[in-house]
N, C-alpha and C positions, 0 to 999 in steps of 0.2 A: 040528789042527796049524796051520792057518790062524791062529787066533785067537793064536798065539804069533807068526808070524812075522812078521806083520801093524804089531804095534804094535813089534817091535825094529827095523824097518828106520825106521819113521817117527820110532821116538827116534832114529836111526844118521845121518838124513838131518836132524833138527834139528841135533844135535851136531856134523854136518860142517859146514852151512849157518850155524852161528847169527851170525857175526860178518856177514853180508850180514842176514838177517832184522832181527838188530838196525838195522842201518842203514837199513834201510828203512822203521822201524816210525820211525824218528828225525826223518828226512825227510818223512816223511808225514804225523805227528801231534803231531812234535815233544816225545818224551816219552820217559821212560826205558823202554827194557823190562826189564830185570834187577826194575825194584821189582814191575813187574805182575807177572813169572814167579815172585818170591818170595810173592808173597800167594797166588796162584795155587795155591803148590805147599803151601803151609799150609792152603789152603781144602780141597786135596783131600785132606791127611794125614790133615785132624781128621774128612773124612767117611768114611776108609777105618776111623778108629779107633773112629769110636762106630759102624759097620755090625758091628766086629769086637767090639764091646762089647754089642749088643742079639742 
């Protein structure tokens, strides 16, 4: 039960937080995060799809 509750608070606490995180990724490194989070989240779809393919 762990292993479920585990990762919804840490999306719950991204999703609440993200407009600070963004900002600070801004100021830091000077770069967008939306484009990293969107590669990101394509890198992880196509390894969920070809895991759910082999």
């Amino acid at each position: 039960m762990i292993k479920f509750i585990i990762p919804a608070v840490v999306v719950f606490l991204i999703v609440l937080f993200w407009e600070k995180i963004q900002e600070f990724f801004n100021k830091k490194f000077n770069i967008k995060l939306n484009y990293i989070v969107v590669v990101i989240f394509i890198i992880i779809l196509i390894i969920v799809m070809a895991l759910l393919y082999f």
